[in-house]
N, C-alpha and C positions, 0 to 999 in steps of 0.2 A: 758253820752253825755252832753257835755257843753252847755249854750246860743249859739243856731245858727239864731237865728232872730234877727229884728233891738233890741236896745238896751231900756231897760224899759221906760227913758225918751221919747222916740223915740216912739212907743208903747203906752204911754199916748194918744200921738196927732196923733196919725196914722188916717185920713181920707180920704180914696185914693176915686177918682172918680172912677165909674164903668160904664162899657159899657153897660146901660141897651137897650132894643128892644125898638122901637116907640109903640109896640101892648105889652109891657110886661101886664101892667092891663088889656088889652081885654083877652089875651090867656088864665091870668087864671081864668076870669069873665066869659069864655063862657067853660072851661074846667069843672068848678065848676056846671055851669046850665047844661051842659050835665051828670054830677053822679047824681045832683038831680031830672033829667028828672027821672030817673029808679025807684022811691017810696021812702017812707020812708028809713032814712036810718037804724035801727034796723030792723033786722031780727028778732033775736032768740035770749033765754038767758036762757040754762037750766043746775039747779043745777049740779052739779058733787062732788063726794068726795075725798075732798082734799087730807085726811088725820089729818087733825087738828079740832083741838077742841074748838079754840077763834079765827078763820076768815071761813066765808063763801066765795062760789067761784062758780060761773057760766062761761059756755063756751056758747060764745058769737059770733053769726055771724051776718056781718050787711053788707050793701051794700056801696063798695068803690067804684072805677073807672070803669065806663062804665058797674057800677051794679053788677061789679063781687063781690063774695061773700068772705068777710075778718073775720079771725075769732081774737077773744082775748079774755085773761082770763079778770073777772071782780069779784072783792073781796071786802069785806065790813068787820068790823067787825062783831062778832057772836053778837046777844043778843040784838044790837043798833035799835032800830025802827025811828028816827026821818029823817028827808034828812041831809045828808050828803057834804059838798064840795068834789068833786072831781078832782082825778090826771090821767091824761091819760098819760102813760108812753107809747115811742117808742123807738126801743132797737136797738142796736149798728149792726152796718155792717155783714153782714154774719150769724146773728142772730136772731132767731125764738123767736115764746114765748114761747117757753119750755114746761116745767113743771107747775102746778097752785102755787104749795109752794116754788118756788125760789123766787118770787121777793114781799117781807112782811112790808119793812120800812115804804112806805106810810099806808098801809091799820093800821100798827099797832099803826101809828103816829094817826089815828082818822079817816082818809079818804075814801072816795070810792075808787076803785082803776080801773082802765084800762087798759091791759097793750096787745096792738096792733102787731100781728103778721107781718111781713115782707112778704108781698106775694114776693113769688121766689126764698127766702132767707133761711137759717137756716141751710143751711151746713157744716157751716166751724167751729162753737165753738158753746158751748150751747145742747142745748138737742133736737133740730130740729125746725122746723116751720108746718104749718098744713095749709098754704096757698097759692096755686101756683099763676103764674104767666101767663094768658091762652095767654097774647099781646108781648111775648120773642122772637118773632122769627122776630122782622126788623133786618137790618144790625149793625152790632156793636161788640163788642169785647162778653166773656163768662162772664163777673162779672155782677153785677149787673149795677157798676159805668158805666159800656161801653155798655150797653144793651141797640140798638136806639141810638148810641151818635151820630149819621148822621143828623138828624131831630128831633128838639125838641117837635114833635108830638108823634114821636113814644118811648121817652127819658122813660128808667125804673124810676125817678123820678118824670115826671110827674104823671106817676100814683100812687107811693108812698106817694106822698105830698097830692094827691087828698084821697086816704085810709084814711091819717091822718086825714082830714078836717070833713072827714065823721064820723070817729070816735069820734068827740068831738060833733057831731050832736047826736049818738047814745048813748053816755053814758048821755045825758041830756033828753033821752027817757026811762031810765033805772030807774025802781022804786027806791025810797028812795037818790035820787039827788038831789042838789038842782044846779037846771040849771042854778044859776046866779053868783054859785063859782067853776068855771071848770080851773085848772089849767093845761097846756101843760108842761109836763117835758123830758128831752132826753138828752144821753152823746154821742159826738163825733156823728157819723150816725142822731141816734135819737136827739140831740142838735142839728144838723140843721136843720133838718126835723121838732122842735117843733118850733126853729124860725121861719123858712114858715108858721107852722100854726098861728104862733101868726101876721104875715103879711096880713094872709087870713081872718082869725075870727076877727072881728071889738070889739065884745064883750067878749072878753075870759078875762078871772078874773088875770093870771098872768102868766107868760114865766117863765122856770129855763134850763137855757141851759148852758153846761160841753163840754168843749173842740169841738166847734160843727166843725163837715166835711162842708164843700159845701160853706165856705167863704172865698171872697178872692181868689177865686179859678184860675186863671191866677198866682198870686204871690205864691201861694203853689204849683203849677205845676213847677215852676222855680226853688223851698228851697229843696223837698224831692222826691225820689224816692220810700217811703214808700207808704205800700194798705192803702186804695184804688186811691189815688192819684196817685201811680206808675203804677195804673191796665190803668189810662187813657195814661199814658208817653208812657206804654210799645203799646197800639194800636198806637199811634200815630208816635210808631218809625217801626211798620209794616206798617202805612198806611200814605206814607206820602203824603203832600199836600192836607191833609184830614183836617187840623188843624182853617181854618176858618170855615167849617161847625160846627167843633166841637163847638172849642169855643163859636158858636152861639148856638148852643143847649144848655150849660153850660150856658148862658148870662141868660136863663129864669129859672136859680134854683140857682142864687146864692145868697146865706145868706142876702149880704148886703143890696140889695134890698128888700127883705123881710122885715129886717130890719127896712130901712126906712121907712116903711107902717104900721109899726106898733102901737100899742099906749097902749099895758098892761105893767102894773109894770112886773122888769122884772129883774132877777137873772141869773148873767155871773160867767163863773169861767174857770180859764184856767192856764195850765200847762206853764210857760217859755222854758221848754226844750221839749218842745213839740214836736217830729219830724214828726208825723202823722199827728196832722192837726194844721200847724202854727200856734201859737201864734197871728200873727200878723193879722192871718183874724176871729179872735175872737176881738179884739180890734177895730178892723174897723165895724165889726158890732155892736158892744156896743157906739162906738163914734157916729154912727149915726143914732143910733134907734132912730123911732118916728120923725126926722126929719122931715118928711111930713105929720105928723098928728096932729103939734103945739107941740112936743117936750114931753118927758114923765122924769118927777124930780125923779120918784120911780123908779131908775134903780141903781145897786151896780155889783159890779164883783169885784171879788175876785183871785189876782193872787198867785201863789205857783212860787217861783224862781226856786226851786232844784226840781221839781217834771217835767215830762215828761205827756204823753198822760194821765195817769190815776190823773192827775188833784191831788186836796186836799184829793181825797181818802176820808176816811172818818168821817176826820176833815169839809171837805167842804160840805157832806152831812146834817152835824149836823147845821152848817149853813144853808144851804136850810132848813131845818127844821124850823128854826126858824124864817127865814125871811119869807117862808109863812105863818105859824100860825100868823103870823103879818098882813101880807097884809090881807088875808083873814078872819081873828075873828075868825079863830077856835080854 
């Protein structure tokens, strides 16, 4: 598939304005005190065997949205006693946390690791999920993307982004942390998902986010037909005249906004041939991160011309790698 977005030059200066709510910061100031009203957030965190012999691995449940109980795996190196920086990974659409030994690059690269289940999720690729979703049943389409897309009260992203928030609360309660180098990482699902959290968490040590979903989302409603972007087209061509409500629900989860509130060093990477989650609304949130919080110099993004949804692959990994061992001294 060829470039189908604007043209690179074009894509440098992409800043589109966005239709945010008058109440976008109240909704998720008081959506955030209502998970915190419920306790701490750490539950639990007991050993399990992995299988391996140089990382350890705990199953982890802690309290996300309205308290409900979200589980993830959490892995360290074996042997290491000192606190650790850590990575809270959230994983791509349709997508559980699996297994404890699929996902080793951070924990082996030196770090703690987190890696956040998708309550409602894990059907479609991967090796399942282990956390439902008990708030599914408002009006909406069957995906996740469309689940509540009537009301951004009852929106399956509010309470995902609220899960995340919780989770970087929870691994900075998890022994042998060091609670002041907590990095959010995510590709495509989880790359938007980590951008809201770095929107939310005032103090989070640094963002890496990979072709992220959820930006720009008006203009990728218009480029692709592709899930989860076509899962909203396709409700929207059963229900129509439903299309301002949506987009208003959409208005309180989009990237860019996020975005702009944000203020962590912060690592972009995105595919040109992207047909999943355009190009262009990865640039628009990179052009104007931190806006609103006096502007952040530690941001880089990294684009791949000939590559599609799966970004630099793992050329661009190796890069993350390096640019956080940077930011953060480890």
């Amino acid at each position: 598939m060829p470039a189908f977005d604007l043209p690179p030059a074009d894509l440098e200066r992409h800043r589109p304005d966005v239709a945010e709510p008058v109440d976008f910061d109240d909704f998720w100031k008081h959506t955030l005190e209502e998970a915190a009203g419920a306790g701490d957030a750490l539950v639990s965190a007991d050993p399990v065997d992995n299988g391996l012999r140089l990382t350890r691995t705990w199953d982890v449940a802690f309290r996300g949205f309205a308290g409900d109980p979200v589980r993830g795996w959490f892995s360290r190196p074996a042997g290491v006693g000192e606190p650790l920086p850590a990575v809270v990974e959230f994983a791509g659409y349709g997508r559980g946390r699996g297994l404890p030994h699929e996902r080793l690059t951070w924990v082996n690269a030196g770090y703690a690791h987190l890696l956040m289940d998708n309550r409602g999720q894990g059907d479609q690729y991967g090796c399942g999920g282990d956390t439902p979703d008990p708030h599914a049943g408002a009006a909406g389409g069957p995906g996740p993307a469309t689940r509540g897309l009537l009301d951004p009260r009852d929106h399956h992203y509010r309470r995902l982004i609220t899960d995340a928030v919780r989770a970087v609360e929870a691994v900075r309660a998890l022994p042998g942390v060091d609670a002041s180098r907590v990095a959010a990482v995510g590709n495509s699902q989880g790359g938007g998902v980590a951008l809201a959290v770095a929107g939310l968490v005032p103090d989070l040590a640094a963002v890496l986010v990979t072709a992220p979903f959820l930006c720009g989302i008006r203009r990728a409603l218009d480029l692709t037909d592709a899930s989860p972007y076509g899962e909203i087209s396709a409700y929207l061509a059963v229900h129509r005249g439903a299309e301002e409500a949506v987009h208003r629900t959409l208005s309180y989860v989009e990237g860019i906004s996020f975005a702009r509130r944000a203020q962590a060093p912060a690592h972009f990477g995105v595919g040109l041939r992207d047909t999943v989650c355009p190009p262009s609304g990865a640039y628009a949130a990179y052009n104007r991160y931190a806006e609103l919080t006096g502007g952040q110099e530690e941001k880089v993004l990294h684009a791949y011309p000939f590559n599609g949804h799966e970004g630099g692959d793992a050329v661009h990994v190796r890069r993350q790698l390096g640019w956080l061992r940077a930011v953060l001294g480890a």
